[in-house]
C-alpha positions in Angstrom: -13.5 -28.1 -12.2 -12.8 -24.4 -13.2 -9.7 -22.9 -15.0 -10.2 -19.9 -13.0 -10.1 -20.6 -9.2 -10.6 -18.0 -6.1 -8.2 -20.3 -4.0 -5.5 -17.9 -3.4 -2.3 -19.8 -3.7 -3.1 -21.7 -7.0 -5.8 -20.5 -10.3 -7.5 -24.1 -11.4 -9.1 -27.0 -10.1 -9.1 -30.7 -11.4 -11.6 -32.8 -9.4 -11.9 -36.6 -11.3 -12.7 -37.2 -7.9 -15.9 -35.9 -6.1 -17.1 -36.9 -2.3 -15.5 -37.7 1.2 -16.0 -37.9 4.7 -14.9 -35.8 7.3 -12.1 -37.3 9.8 -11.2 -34.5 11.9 -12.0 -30.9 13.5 -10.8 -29.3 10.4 -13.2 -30.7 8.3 -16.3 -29.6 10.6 -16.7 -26.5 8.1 -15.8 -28.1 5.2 -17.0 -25.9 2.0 -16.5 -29.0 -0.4 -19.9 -30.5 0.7 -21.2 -26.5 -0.2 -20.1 -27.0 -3.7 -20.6 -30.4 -4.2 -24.7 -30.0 -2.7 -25.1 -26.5 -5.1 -23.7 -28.6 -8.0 -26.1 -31.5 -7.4 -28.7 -29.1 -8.9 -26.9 -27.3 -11.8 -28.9 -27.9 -14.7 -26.2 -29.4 -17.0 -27.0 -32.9 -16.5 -23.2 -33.8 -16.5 -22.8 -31.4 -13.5 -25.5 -32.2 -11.8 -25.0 -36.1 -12.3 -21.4 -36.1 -11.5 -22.8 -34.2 -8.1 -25.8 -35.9 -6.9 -25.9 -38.2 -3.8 -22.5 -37.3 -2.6 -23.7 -34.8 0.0 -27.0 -34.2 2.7 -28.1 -31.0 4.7 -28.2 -32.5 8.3 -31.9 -31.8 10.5 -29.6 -29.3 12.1 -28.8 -27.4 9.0 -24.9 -28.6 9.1 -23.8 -29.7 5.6 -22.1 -33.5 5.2 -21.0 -35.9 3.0 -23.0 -39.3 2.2 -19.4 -41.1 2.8 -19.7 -41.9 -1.3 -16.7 -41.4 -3.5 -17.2 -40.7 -7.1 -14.3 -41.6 -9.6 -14.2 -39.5 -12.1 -11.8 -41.2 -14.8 -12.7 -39.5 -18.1 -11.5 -35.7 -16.5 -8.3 -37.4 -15.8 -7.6 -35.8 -19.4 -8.4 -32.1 -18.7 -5.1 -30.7 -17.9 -4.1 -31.7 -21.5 -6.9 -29.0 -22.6 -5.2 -26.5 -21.0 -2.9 -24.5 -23.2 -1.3 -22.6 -20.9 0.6 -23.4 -17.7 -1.8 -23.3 -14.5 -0.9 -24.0 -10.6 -3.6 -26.9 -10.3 -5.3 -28.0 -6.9 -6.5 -31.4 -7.3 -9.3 -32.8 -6.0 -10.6 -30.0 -4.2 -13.7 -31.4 -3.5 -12.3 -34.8 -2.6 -9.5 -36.3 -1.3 -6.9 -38.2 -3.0 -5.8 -40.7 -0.4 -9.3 -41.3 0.6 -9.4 -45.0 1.6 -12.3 -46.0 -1.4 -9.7 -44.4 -4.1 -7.7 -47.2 -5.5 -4.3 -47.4 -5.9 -4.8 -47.9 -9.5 -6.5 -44.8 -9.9 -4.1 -43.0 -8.0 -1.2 -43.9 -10.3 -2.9 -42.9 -13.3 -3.1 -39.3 -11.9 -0.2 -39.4 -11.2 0.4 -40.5 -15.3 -1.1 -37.9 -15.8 0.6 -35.3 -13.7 4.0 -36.5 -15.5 2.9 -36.3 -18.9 2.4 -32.6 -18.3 5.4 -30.9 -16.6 4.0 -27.2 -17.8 1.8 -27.2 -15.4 2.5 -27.5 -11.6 -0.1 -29.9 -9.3 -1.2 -29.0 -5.5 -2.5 -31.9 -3.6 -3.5 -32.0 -0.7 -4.5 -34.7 2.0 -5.9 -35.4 5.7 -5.2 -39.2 5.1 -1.5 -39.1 5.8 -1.1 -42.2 7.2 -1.9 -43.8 4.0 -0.3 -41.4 2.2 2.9 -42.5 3.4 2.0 -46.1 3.5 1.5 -45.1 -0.7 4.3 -43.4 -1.0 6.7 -46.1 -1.8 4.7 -47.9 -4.4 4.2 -44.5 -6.5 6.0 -42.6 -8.6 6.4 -39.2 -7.9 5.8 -36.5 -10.5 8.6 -33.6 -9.8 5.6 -31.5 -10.9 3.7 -32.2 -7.9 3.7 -30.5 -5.1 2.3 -32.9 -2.1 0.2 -31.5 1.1 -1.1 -32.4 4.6 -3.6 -30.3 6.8 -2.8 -29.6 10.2 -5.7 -28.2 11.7 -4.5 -28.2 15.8 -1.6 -29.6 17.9 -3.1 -33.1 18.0 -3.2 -33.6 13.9 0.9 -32.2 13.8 1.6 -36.0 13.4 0.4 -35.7 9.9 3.7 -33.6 9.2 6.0 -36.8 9.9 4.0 -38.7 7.6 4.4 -36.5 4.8 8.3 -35.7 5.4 8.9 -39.3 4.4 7.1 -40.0 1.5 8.8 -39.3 -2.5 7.1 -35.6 -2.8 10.1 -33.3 -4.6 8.3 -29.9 -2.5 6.4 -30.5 0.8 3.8 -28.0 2.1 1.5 -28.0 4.6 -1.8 -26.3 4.7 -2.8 -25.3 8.5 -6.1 -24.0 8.0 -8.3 -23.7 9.5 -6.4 -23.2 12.1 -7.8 -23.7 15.3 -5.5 -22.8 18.0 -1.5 -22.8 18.4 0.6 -25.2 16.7 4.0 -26.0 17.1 5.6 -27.9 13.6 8.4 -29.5 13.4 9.3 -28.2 9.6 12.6 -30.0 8.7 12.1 -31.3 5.2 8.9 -28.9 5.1 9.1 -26.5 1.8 5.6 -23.8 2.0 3.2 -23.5 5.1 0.0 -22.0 4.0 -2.4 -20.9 7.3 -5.4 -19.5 7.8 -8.3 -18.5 9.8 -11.8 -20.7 9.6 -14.2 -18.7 7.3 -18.0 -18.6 7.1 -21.6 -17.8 9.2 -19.7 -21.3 11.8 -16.5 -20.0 11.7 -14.2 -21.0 14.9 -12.0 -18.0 16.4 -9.0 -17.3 15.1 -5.7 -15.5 16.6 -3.4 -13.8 14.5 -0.7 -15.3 17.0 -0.9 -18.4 16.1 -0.1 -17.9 12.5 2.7 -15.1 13.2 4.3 -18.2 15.2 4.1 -20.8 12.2 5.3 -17.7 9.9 8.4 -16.8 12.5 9.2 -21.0 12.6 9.2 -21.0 8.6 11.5 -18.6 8.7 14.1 -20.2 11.3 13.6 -23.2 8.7 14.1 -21.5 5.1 10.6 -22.8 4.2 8.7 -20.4 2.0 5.2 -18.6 4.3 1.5 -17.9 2.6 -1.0 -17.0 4.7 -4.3 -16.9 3.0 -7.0 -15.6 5.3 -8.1 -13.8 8.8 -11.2 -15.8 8.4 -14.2 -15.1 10.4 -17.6 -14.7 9.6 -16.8 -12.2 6.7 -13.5 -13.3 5.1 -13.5 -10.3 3.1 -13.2 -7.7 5.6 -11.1 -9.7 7.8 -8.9 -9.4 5.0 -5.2 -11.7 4.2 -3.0 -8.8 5.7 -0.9 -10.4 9.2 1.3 -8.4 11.2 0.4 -4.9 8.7 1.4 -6.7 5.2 0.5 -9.6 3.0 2.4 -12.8 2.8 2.4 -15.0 -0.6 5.4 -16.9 -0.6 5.8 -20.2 -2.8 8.3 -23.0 -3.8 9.5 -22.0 -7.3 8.0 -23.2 -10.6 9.8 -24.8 -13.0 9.2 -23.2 -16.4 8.4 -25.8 -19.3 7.4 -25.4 -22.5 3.6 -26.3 -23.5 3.3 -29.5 -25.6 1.3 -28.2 -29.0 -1.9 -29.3 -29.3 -1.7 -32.4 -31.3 0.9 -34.1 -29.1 -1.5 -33.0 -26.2 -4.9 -34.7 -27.9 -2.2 -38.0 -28.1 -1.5 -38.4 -24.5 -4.6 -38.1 -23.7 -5.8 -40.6 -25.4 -2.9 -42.9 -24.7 -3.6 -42.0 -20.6 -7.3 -41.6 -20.6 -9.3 -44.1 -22.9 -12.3 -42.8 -21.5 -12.2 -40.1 -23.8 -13.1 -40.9 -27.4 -9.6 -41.1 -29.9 -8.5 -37.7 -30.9 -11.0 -35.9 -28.5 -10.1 -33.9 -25.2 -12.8 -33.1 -22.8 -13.8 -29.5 -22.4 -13.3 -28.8 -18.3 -16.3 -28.6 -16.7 -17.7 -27.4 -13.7 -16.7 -29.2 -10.6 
């Protein structure tokens, strides 16, 4: 969990859930289990313990998960820390509508997510069948902003899944993307693509994302694209087509509750956390 995040399209993480599986082609590269593995040896004993036996290096040297998923409740009151308004990507070293989270403990994010409107939430999701079986049992926060990846043509289904659920802004994250897609965007608010990154990455074709860019246009939904990818992100660089795009759903602008009435919701939403006393955010 960091305040400051090198994801480009938000600047904070909030992980009260750690560990997954991987379900797809997308996930093959997956830079969770990275973090998650460093973390299992960080020598704060909260890090490390939070961490440890949620991921495995392979004989081949390929990174995975264990399959165990670590609830996290007592950092379900870290937003309230934070004094200032953040763009927040949660869980991003889990997944929310994994199948071992329960419904219970998705609601009380979502608690969570309400009782602080100031900032604005970024979830994401490769589970969107249960996602939108969810969907009708939960209450939306209009704070929230509610994703599914779309690696390749054959995971696109994911996008009629999310359309129908209760999210106020839809996005979709294709990334890494892995050859041409063609989405069907009605009801879709932000795409966000992007090239596989790292020493496995998968080719990438500028092509592909020009299309997704040229289709968000036709639908008035709002283009980011976040990387070339490739084994060296950094010199592939973000720029498509000779310029940058960084385009997001607009924030709504809400004042911060002062401290006091911040230390009283979360301890009202998060008895985990000793009466009066808000968790400093720590790493992952």
């Amino acid at each position: 969990m960091s305040t400051v995040s090198t994801i480009e399209w938000t600047n904070a993480t909030w992980n009260f859930l750690l560990g997954c599986d991987k379900v797809s082609p997308g996930c093959a590269g997956c830079y969770a289990v990275k973090d998650v593995l460093r973390m299992a040896g960080n020598p704060n004993p909260k890090v490390s313990g939070a961490n440890r036996g949620l991921a495995y290096r392979q004989d081949n040297g390929v990174l995975n998960w264990t399959g165990v998923v670590r609830l996290l409740p007592e950092r379900l009151a870290v937003p309230f820390e934070w004094a200032v308004p953040k763009k927040v990507f949660v869980n991003s070293l889990s997944d929310l509508f994994h199948g071992d989270v329960p419904v219970e403990f998705i609601r009380r994010a979502f608690a969570v997510m309400r009782a602080t409107p100031w900032h604005t939430y970024q979830a994401l999701t490769k589970r969107a069948a249960r996602l939108a079986v969810l969907s009708p049992d939960l209450d939306w926060p209009g704070n929230l902003w509610m994703g599914v990846s779309v690696e390749s043509q054959p995971y696109a289904y994911r996008v009629d899944h999310l359309r129908g659920t209760g999210a106020r802004v839809k996005f979709l994250s294709v990334e890494p993307l892995l050859g041409p897609v063609d989405l069907d965007l009605s009801g879709i608010d932000r795409v966000i693509t992007g090239g596989e990154s790292g020493p496995r990455a998968r080719p990438f074709d500028p092509a592909w994302a020009l299309a997704a860019r040229d289709r968000c246009e036709a639908h008035g939904a709002k283009f980011f694209h976040k990387q070339n990818g490739g084994r060296n992100k950094k010199a592939s660089g973000r720029l498509l087509d000779g310029r940058t795009y960084d385009e997001m759903p607009e924030t709504r602008a809400v004042p911060v509750a002062p401290a006091r009435e911040r230390r009283r919701l979360a301890t009202e939403l998060v008895p985990e956390v000793p009466a009066g006393r808000v968790p400093l955010p720590l790493a992952g």
